[in-house]
N, C-alpha and C positions, 0 to 999 in steps of 0.2 A: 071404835074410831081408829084406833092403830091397824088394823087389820082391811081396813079402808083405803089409808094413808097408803101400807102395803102395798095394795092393788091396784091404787092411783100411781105409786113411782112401778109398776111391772106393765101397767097400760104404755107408759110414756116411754119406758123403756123398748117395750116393743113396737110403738109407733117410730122411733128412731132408726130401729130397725131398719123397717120396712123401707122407712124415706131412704136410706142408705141404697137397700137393697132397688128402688127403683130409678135408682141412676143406672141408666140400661149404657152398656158397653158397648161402643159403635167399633169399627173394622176398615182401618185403613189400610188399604195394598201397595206395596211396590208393585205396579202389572210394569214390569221392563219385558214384555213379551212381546212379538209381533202382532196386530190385530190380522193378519193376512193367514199367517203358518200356526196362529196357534188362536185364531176365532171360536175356538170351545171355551178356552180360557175366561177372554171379556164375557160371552155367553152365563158362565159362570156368575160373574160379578154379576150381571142385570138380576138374574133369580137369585140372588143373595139381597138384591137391593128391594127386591119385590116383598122376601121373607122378612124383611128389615127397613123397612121405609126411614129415607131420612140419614142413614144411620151408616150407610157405605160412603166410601173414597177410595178413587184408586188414583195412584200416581201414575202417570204415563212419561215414557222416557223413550221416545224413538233412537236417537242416538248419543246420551250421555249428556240432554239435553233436546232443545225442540227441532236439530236436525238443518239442513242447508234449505228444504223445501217443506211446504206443505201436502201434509200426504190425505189424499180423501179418506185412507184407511183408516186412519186416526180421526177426522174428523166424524168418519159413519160411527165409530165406536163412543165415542165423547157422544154425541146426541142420543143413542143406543142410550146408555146409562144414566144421563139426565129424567130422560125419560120415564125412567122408572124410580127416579125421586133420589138416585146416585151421583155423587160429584166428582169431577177428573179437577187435577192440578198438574202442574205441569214439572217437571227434573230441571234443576237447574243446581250443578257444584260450586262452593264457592273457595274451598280448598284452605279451608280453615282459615280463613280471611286473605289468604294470600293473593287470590285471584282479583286483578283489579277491578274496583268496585264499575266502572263503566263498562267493562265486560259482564258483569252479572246481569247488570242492567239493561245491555244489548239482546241477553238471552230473553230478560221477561217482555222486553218488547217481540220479539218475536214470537214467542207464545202468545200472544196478544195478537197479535199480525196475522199468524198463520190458523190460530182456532181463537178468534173472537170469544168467544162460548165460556171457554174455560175458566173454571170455578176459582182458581187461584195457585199459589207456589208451593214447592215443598226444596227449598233452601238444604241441598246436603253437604256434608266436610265441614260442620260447623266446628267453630271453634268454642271452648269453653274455659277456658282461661281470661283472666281480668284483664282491660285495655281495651276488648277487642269489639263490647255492646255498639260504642256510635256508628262501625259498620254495618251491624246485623239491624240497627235500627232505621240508619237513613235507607239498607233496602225491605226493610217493613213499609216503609212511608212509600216510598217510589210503587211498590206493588199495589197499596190503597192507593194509589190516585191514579191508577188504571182501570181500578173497581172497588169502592169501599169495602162493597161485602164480600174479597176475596178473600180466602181463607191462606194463611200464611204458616207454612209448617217448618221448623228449624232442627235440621237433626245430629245433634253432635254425637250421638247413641250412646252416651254415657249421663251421669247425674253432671250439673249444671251447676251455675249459680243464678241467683233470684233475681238478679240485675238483665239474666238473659231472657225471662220473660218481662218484667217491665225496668226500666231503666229512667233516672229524673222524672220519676209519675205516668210516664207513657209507654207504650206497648213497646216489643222488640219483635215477639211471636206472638200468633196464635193458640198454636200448641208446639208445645219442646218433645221430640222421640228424647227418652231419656235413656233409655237400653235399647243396642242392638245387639244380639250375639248369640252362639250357640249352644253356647257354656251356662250355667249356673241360673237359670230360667228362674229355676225353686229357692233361689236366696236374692233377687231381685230386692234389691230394697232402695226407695227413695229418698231422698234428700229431708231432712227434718222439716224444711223452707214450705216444702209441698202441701204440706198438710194443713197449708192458711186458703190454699187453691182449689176452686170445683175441680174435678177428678179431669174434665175434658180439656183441662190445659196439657192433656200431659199422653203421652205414647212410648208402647214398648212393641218391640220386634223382635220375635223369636225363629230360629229356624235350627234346622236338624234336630225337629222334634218327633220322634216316630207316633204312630196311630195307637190307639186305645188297645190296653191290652198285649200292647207287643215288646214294652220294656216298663221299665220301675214307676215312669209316669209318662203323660199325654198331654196332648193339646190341653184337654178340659183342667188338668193342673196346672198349667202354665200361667192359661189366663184368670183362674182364680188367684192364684200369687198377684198378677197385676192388678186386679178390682182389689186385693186386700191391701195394695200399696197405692191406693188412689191413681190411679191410671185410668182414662175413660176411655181411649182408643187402643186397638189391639190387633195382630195378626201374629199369626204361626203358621209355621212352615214344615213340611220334612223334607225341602229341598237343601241342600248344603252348599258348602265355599266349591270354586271361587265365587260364582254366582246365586246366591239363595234364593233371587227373587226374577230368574226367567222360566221362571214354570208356576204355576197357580198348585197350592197344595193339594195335595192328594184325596185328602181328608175334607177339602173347601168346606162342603156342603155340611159334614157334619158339624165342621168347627159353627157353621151360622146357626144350626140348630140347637148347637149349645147354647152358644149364644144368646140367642131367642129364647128356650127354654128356662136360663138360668135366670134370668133378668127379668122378669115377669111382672106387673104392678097390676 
């Protein structure tokens, strides 16, 4: 009977596992690239999304936001990637709340204006400091009722607090990037708060990460740190400051592979 009992809690033990292990890690990009001068790029994204169904996002950022015109460029590319079961959202900075909230507002309308299409926000210069959620929540709300099911990304690139994913019982984000940075990849560690949260509330961004095999660690360590800190969205880079995210990584492909690979159910 004990030896039973045993093999009942070592069954359940590794069905825990496994459920863990099939929370598959999706891949969201900063794409701040041109679709014109750097069409390999997006190209890229579609056969990641192909590899990956479901599972890609890329932010597009024509100019620090959705730009004075609509550009057909952007629009050929946003359909490109849908297509292949990928979602664009659109750059818009809020400058750590400082930016008045009817200017942030003006931006999502025009993302809306100029690509109809697009899957939702990705809110960046958030702030993370207390006081500051009824901003980041009245523009949650404002983005839902453009499209319910847009997807709403808030990135203060550091750890948070809990009020800035839900605040008085209601949402603020989506998902929160909790890390951005180039430094300290392999000590990444999440917020106590996180661990009451599915994994895909939550995103990290890595960059000046070199390729496998060429220093102490790689991409493939980076993003294991994040899965082990509940993180469900992910990208890496070895591009560096001042800009980490106008070039599509080097390594893209394989990072999707791992990816893929790692996360198997």
């Amino acid at each position: 009977m004990e030896a039973m009992h045993e093999l009942l809690v070592l069954s359940l033990a590794c069905q825990l596992v496994w459920s863990q292990r099939c929370e598959k890690m999706r891949i969201m990009v900063p794409a701040y690239f041109d679709p014109t001068s750097n069409s390999q790029a997006w190209s890229s994204l579609n056969s990641a999304a192909t590899t990956l169904p479901n599972r890609i996002v890329a932010i597009a950022n024509p100019s620090n936001g959705p730009g004075s015109a609509a550009q057909s460029s952007y629009q050929n590319v946003i359909t490109a990637l849908q297509r292949q079961t990928g979602l664009v959202i659109g750059y818009v900075s809020t400058n750590y709340s400082n930016r008045a909230s009817n200017l942030v507002q003006d931006d999502v309308d025009t993302w809306y204006r100029f690509y109809p299409t697009i899957n939702g926000i990705f809110f960046d210069e958030v702030a993370n400091t207390d006081g500051k959620q009824p901003y980041y929540q009245s523009l949650y709300n404002y983005v839902k009722s453009k499209n319910s099911s847009s997807l709403v990304v808030n990135n203060p690139g550091a750890p948070t607090l809990e009020t800035y994913l839900f605040y008085n019982g209601s949402r603020v984000a989506d998902v929160i990037c909790i890390f951005e940075s180039g430094v300290g990849g392999l000590s990444m560690t999440q917020s106590s708060w996180t661990s009451k949260y599915s994994r895909y509330n939550f995103y990290a961004l890595f960059y000046n990460v070199t390729d496998v095999n060429v220093s102490s660690f790689d991409y493939g360590d980076v993003i294991d740190r994040a899965y082990q800190q509940n993180v469900g969205w992910v990208y890496v880079t070895n591009d560096s400051l001042p800009n980490p995210w106008d070039t599509i990584a080097s390594y893209f492909s394989g990072e999707v592979d791992y990816i893929k690979n790692d996360n198997q159910c």
